[in-house]
C-alpha positions in Angstrom: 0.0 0.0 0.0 1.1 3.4 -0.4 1.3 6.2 1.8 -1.6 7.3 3.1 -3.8 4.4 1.7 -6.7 2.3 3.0 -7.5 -1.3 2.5 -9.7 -3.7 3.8 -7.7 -6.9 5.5 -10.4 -10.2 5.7 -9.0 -12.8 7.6 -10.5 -16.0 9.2 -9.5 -19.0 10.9 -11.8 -22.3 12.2 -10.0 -22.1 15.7 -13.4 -20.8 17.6 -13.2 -18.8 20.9 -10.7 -16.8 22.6 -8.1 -18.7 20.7 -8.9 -18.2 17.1 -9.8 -14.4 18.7 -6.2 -14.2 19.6 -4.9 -16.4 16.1 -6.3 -13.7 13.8 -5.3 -10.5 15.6 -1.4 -11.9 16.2 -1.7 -12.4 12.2 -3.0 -9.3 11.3 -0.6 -7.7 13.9 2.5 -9.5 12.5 1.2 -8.7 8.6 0.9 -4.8 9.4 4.8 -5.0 11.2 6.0 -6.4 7.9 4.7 -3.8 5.8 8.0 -0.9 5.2 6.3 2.4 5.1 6.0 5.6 7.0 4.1 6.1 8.8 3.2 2.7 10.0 -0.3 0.8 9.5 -3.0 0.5 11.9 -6.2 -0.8 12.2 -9.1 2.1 11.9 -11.8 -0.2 12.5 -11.9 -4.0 13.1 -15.2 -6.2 13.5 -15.0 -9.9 14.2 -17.7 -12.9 14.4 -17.9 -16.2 15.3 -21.1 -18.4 13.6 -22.3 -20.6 16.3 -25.3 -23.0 16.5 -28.6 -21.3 18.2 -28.5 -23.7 20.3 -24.7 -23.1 22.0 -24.8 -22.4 25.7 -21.1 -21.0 25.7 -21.3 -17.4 27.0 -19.7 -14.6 24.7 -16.0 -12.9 26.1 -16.6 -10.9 29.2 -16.6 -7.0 28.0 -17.6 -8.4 24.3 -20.6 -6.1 22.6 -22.5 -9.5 21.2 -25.5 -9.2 18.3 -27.0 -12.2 17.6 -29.3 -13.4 14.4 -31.6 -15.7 15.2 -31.7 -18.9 13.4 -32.0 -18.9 9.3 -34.8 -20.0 7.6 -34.4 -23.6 5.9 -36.5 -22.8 2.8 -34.6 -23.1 0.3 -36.0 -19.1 -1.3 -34.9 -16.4 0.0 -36.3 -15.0 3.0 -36.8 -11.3 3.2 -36.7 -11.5 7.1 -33.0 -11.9 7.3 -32.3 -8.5 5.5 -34.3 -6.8 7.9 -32.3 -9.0 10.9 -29.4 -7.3 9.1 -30.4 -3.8 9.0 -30.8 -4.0 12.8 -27.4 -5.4 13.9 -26.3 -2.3 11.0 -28.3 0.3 12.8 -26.9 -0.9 16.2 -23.0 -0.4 14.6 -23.2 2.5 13.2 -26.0 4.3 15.3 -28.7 6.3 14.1 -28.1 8.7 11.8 -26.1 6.4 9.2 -28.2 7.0 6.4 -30.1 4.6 4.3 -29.4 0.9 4.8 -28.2 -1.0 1.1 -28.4 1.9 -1.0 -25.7 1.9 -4.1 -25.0 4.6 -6.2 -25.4 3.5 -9.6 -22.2 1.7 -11.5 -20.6 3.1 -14.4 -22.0 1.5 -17.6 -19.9 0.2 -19.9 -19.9 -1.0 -23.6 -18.7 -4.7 -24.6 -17.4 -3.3 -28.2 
């Protein structure tokens, strides 16, 4: 990256818990030490998840801020339900006042000649 340039880092692992918590950040932590540039990268904004069975009685990190989806539907069309399920863990992140929820600004058309 160059100066002054933002990316997006995914990263996953199917070590669950604290552990796999811990596995992810030492790896993103060791990736941004390796990169040569001043100044030096940093995280701006970090989110993590762990998919779990609705029916897992393991508690959540102490301190952890936890939103939770309830079970998906096992029809095989789309339900509409879960984008609303969606919007509400979105509104919850990123408060009130974020705007509309899955609103794109048209692309760019372009010709296959």
């Amino acid at each position: 990256m160059a100066n002054g340039s933002l990316g997006i880092l995914y990263a996953s692992t199917q070590l669950g818990g604290s552990a796999g918590s811990e596995l992810l950040q030492a790896s993103v932590d060791a990736l941004l030490a390796s990169v040569d540039v001043v100044p030096a990268p940093t995280v701006l904004w970090s989110v993590k998840y762990e998919q779990r069975p609705s029916s897992s009685s393991e508690d959540p990190p102490a301190g952890a801020n936890v939103m939770s989806f309830p079970p998906s539907s096992l029809d095989l069309a789309f339900d509409d339900e879960l984008l609303e399920n969606v919007k509400g863990v979105w509104q919850r992140i990123v408060g009130g006042d974020a705007g509309d929820f899955l609103v794109f600004q048209d692309r760019e058309s372009y010709d296959d000649e």
